[in-house]
N, C-alpha and C positions, 0 to 999 in steps of 0.2 A: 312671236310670243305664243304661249299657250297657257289654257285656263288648268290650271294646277287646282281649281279649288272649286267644287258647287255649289258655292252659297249664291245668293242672290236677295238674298235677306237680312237686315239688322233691324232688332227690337233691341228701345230702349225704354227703362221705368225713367217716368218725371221724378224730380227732386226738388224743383221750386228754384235751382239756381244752373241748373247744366244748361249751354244753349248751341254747343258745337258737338256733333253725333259722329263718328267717324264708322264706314263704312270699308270691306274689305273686299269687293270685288270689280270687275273690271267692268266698265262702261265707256264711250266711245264720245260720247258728248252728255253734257248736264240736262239735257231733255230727256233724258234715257232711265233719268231717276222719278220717282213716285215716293212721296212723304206723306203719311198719314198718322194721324192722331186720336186715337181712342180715349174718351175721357171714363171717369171713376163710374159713370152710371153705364157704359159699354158704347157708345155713343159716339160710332167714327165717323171723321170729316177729314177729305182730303185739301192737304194746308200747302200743299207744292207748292204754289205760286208765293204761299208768305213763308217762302225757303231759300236758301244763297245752297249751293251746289258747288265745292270745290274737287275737281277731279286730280288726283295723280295717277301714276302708272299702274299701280295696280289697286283702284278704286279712288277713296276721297273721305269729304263730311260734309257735313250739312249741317248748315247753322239756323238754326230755329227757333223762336220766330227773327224776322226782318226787325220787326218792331212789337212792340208791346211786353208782357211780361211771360218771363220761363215757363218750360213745362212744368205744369205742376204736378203735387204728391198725387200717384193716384192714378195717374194718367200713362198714357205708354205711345210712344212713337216708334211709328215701323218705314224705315226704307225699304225697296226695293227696287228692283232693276225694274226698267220699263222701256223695251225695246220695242222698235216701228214695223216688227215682220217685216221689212224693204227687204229686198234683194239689188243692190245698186254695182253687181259687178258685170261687166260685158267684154268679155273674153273675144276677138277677132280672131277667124282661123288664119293660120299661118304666119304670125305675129309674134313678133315678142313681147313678151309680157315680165311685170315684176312676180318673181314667188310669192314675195310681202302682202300680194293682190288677194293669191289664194288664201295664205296664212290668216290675215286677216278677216276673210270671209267665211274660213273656217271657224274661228274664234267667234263672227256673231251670229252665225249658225249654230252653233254649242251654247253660246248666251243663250238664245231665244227659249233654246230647249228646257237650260236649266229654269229658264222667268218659268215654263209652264209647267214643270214638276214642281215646282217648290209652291205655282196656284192649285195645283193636281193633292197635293199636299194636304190641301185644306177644305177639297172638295166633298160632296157627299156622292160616292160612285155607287152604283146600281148595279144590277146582274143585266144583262145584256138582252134576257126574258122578262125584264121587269114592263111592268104595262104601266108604275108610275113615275112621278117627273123628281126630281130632287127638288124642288117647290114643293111638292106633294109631302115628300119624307118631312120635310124642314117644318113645315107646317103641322103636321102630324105630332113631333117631336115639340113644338111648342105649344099646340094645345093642351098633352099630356103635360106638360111644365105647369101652365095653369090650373088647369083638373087638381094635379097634388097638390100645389099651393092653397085653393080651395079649399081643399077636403083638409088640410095640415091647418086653416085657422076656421072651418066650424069643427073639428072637434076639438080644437084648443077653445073655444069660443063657450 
């Protein structure tokens, strides 16, 4: 097999009645996925455990919640692929081996990569001369959100 596709991600908006998410990329085992839930105030909590994980061939869905009631309006669920870095192949010299060994080790060797472009994706990157942290940017970046909000209701005020 080969990954024909780089996604490693599904976002979904709540509706108050959806509870089966289907997902389009390839994973190897149902530990491999990560399910999380941001609610209407931004407010994300990882809900994997209150998840059923169905894999096919090339990817699956996930049903969410186990129990209780749907996601609701407002809210957003995101999959993603969530792979072990393992390397579990061990090749002996002068042996025969299956190709399927390689193929497959090629394929979550390309997973890995895609899982860390698509968290790369969302990262805050710095210049390489920067002297601060991305805690530092992020932080910066939210006190200025304050500040305006501040300054936006005493002079409405």
């Amino acid at each position: 097999m080969t990954l024909d596709s780089k996604l490693s991600k599904a976002v979904y908006q709540g509706n108050g009645s959806t509870t089966v998410f289907p997902f389009a990329f390839k994973v190897w085992d149902s530990s491999h996925i990560a399910v999380t839930v941001t609610d209407a105030a931004g407010v994300s909590t990882d809900v994997t455990s209150n998840s059923t994980v169905t894999l096919t061939s090339s990817g699956g869905s996930v049903t969410y919640p186990k129990t209780g009631a749907p996601l609701p309006g407002g809210a957003k669920l995101a999959i993603t692929r969530n792979m072990p870095f393992t390397q579990g192949i061990n090749l002996t010299t002068a042996s025969r081996f299956d190709p399927q060994v390689l193929e497959d080790g090629l394929d979550q060797a390309t997973a890995e990569r895609q899982q860390m472009l698509e968290q790369m994706a969302r990262a805050v990157i710095l210049p390489a001369t920067s002297s601060e942290t991305p805690q530092d940017v992020v932080q910066a970046v939210y006190a200025a959100r304050d500040d305006a909000a501040a300054a936006a209701s005493s002079a409405a005020g």
